[in-house]
Structures are given as structure tokens and as C-alpha cells.
C-alpha positions as CSV (number, residue, x, y, z in Angstrom):
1,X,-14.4,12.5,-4.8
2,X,-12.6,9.5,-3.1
3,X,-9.3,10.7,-0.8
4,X,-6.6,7.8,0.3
5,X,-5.7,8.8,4.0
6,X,-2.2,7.0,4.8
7,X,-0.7,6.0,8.2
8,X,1.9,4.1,9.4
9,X,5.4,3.6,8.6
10,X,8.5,5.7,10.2
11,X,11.9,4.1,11.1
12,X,12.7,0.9,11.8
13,X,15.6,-1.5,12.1
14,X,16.7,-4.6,9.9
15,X,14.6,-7.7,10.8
16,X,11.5,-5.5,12.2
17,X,8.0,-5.4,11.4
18,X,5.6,-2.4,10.2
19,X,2.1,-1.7,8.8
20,X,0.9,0.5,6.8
21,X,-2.8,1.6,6.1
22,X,-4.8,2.7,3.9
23,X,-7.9,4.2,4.3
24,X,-10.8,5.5,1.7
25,X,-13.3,8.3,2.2
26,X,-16.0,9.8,-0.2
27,X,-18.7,8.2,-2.3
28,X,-17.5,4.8,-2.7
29,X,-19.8,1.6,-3.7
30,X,-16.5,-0.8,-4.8
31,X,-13.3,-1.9,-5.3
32,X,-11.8,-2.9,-8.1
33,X,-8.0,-3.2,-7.5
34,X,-6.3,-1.9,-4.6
35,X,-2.0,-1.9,-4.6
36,X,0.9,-0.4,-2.7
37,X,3.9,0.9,-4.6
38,X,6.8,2.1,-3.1
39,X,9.4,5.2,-4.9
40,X,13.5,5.7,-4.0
41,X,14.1,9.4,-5.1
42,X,15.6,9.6,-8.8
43,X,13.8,6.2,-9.5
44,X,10.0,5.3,-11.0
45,X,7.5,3.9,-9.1
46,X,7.2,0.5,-8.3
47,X,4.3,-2.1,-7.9
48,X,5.0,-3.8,-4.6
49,X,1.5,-5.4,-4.2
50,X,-1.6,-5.8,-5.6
51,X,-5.1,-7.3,-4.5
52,X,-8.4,-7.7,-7.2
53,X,-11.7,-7.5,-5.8
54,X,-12.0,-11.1,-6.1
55,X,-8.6,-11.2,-3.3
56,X,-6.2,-12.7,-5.8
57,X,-2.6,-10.7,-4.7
58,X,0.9,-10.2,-6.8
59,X,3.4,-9.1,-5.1
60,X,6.9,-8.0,-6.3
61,X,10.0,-10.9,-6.3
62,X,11.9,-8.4,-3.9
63,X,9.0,-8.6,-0.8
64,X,7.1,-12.1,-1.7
65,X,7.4,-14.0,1.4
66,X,8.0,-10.7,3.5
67,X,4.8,-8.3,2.7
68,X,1.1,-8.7,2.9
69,X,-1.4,-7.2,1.6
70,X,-5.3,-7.3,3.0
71,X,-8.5,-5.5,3.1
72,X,-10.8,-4.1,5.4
73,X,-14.1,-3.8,3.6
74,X,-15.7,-2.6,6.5
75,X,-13.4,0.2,6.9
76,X,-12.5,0.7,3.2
77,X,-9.2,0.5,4.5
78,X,-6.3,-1.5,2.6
79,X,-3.5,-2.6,4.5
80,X,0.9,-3.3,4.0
81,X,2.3,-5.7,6.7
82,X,5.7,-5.9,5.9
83,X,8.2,-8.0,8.1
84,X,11.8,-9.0,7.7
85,X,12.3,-5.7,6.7
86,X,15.1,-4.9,4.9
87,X,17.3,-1.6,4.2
88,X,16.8,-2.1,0.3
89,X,12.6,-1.8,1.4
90,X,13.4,2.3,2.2
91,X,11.3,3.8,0.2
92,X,8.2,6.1,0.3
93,X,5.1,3.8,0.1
94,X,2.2,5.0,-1.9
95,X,-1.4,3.3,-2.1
96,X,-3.7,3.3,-5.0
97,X,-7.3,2.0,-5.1
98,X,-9.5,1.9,-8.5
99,X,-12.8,1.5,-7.9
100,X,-16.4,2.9,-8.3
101,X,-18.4,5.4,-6.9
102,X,-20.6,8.3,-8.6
103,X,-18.0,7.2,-11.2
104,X,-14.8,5.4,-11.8
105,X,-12.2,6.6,-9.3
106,X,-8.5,6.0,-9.5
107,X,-7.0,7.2,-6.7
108,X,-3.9,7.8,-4.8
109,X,-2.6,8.0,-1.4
110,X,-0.2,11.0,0.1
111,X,2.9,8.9,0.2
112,X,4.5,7.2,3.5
113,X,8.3,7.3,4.4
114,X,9.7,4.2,5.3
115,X,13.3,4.0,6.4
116,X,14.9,0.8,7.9
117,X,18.1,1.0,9.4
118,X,20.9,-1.6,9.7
């Protein structure tokens, strides 16, 4: 079974920087698609960036320009640098990771709060 560990985030103020991590344990051989999405309580889910295995990235209109997303394959750790942050970015931040291991796996991270203050 593959576990998403998350770390990072907390509060910060308009303008600032933070980055959040990712990181995959278990019985893991590849990725296939990694993505952060972030969730405002009372609203869906949202896709705020994505990465293939072949490192081609989407990223939402709202945090192109702003966020980055990257990989550690070393680590099996997938990363969220966001900067210029913005108070509309408060959110909690949730990774997923598809990929392959004794089987397909399709799995999700415990959630991050994010708050930026203006």
C-alpha cells in the first residue's frame, strides 16, 4: 500500500513564499501523474497542478506564473512552491500521485492548511 506524507504550509502573509511536499512510501516502481489540489470548505476540489511522468505540468489560470510544481524521484517526493501568494490561495492543499507498484495505486495525501493573511 502506497501512503502520501504531507508537510509544509501554515500561515503566511500576502506577497510570501511557501512549499509544500509530498512524499511517497510503500511498494512503489513509478509514477504516472502526480498533482496538487487545493479545497475552501463548502466548495469541490480543485486541480491546481499537475505533472506526467514524462514532466509535462498544467497548472490552474488562478496560480500559472505563481506555483511550481517538481519532482524528487530520488525521494519519491513531489513538491508545491508557491510564491506571490495570495489571500484567494487559502485553502487546504491536497496531493495525489497515480502510479504503479504491486498494482495501480491512486493515492492521496492528508491534506495541508494554507492561510495567507493580508
Amino acid at each position: 500500500q502506497v501512503q502520501l506524507v504531507q508537510s509544509g504550509g501554515g500561515l503566511m502573509q500576502l506577497g510570501g513564499s511557501l512549499r509544500l511536499s509530498c512524499a511517497a512510501s510503500g511498494s512503489i516502481t513509478m509514477f504516472f501523474a502526480m498533482a496538487w489540489y487545493r479545497q475552501v470548505p463548502g466548495e469541490q476540489r480543485n486541480l491546481v497542478a499537475s505533472m506526467s511522468n514524462s514532466g509535462i505540468t498544467n497548472y490552474a489560470d488562478s496560480v500559472k506564473g505563481r506555483f511550481t510544481i517538481s519532482r524528487d524521484n530520488a525521494k519519491n517526493t513531489v513538491y508545491l512552491q508557491m510564491n506571490s501568494l495570495r489571500p484567494e490561495d487559502t485553502a487546504v492543499y491536497y496531493c495525489n500521485i497515480q502510479g504503479w507498484g504491486t498494482g495501480d495505486f491512486d493515492a492521496w495525501g492528508q491534506g495541508t492548511q494554507v492561510t495567507v493573511s493580508s
